[in-house]
KEZA-830963 format. One record per residue (C-alpha): residue number from 1; residue in three letters; x, y, z. Coordinates in steps of 0.001 Angstrom, whole numbers, plus 500000, padded with zeros to 6 digits. Layout:
BEGIN
SITE  nr rest     px     py     pz
SITE NUM  ala      X      Y      Z
...
REM end
This chain:
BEGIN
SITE  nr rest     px     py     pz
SITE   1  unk 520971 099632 882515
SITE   2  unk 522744 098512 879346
SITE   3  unk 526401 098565 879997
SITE   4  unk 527551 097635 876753
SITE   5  unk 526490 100603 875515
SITE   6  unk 527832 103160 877975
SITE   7  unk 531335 101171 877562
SITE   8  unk 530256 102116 873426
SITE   9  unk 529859 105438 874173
SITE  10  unk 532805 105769 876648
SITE  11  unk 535206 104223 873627
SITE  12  unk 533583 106828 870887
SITE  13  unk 534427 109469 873304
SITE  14  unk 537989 108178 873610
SITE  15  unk 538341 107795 869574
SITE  16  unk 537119 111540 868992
SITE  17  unk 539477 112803 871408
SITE  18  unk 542318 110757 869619
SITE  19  unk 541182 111940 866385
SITE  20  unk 540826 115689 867358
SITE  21  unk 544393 115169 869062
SITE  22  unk 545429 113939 865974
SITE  23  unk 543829 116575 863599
SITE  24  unk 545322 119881 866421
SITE  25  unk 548772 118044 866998
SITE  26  unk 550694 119336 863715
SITE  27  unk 549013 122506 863141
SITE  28  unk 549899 123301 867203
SITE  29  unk 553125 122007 867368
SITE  30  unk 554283 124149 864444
SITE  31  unk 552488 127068 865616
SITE  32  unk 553894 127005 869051
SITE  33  unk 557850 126486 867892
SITE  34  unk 557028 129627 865796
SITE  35  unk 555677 131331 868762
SITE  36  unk 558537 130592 871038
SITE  37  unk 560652 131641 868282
SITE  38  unk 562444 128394 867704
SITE  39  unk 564691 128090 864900
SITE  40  unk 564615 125428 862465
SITE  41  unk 567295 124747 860447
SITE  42  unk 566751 123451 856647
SITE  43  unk 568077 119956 857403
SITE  44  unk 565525 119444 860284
SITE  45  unk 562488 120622 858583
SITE  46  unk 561877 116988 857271
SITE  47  unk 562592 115405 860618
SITE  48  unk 560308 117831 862046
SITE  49  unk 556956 116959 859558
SITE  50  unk 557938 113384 859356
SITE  51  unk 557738 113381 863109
SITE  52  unk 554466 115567 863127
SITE  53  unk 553443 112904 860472
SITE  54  unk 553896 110139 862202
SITE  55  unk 552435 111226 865223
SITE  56  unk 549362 112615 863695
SITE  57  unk 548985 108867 862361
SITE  58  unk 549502 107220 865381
SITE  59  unk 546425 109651 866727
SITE  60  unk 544077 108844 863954
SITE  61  unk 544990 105053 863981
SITE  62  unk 544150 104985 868137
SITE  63  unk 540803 107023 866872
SITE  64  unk 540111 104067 863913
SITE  65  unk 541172 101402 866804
SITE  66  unk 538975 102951 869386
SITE  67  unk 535667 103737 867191
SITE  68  unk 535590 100166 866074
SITE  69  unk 536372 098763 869601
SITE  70  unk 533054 100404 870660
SITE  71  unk 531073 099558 867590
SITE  72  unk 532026 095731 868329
SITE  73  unk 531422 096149 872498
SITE  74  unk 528345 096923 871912
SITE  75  unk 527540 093614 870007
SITE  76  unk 528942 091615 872167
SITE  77  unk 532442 091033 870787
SITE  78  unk 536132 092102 871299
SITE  79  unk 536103 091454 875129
SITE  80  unk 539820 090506 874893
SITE  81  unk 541041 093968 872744
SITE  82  unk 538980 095809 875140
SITE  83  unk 540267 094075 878423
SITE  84  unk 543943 094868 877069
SITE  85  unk 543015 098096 876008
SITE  86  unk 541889 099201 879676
SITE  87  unk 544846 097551 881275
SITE  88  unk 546707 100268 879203
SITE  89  unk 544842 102801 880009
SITE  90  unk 545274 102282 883705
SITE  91  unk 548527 102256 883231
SITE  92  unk 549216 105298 881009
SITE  93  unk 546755 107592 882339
SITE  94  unk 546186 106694 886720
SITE  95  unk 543062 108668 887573
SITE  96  unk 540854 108748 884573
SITE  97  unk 542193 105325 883148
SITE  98  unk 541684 103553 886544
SITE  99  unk 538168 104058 886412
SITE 100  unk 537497 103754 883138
SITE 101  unk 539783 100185 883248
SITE 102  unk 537616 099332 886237
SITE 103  unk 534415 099983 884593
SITE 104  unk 535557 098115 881325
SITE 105  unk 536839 094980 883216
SITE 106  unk 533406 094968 885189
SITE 107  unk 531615 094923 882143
SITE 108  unk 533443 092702 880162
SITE 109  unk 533995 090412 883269
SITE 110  unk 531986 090506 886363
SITE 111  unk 528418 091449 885183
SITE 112  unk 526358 088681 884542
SITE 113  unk 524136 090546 882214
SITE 114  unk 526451 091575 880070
SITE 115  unk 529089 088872 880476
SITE 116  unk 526529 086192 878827
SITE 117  unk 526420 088784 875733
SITE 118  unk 530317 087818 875483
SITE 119  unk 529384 084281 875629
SITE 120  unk 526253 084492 873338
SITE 121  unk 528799 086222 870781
SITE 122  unk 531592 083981 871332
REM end
């Protein structure tokens, strides 16, 4: 089984979710304060889309970071972004980020097939 590509596949998965998060997370947030009927005053309309800016950035960076994460697991490289990444993960996000932390330590760590990649690479 080729592990280094699953743990490619599992990171492109992550960076399209960030980057559809991204893309949705202005257009939504706006949408829903005009739903609820919030009221925005003139001097907070810039706070407001510099916020939605910023965090529409932060998104598409995480997507950028994540995309080119897997393109390098799957040569053989990064094992150190990758091993910090899923220590992250398992913090931020318990059920779905334990197992994917667990999976990404294994195979940058404990299996021998794929930990002499890291070392051929290295």
């Amino acid at each position: 089984m080729n592990h280094l590509r699953n743990l490619q596949l599992v990171n492109y998965f992550t960076a399209a979710f960030y980057a559809a998060l991204g893309i949705v997370l202005a257009p939504l947030t706006v949408g829903l304060l005009h739903l609820f009927g919030a009221e925005i005053r003139p001097g907070e309309v810039a706070g407001l889309y510099g916020g939605l800016a910023l965090g529409t950035a932060i998104c598409l960076g995480l997507a950028a970071f994540a995309f080119t994460m897997g393109r390098r697991i799957a040569r053989g490289s990064w094992r150190w972004p990758q091993t910090i990444y899923a220590v992250i993960s398992a913090a931020n996000n318990p059920p779905i980020g334990m197992v994917y932390a667990a999976y990404a330590m294994w195979v940058c760590w404990a299996n021998p097939e794929t930990r002499g990649a890291f070392e051929r690479a290295a």
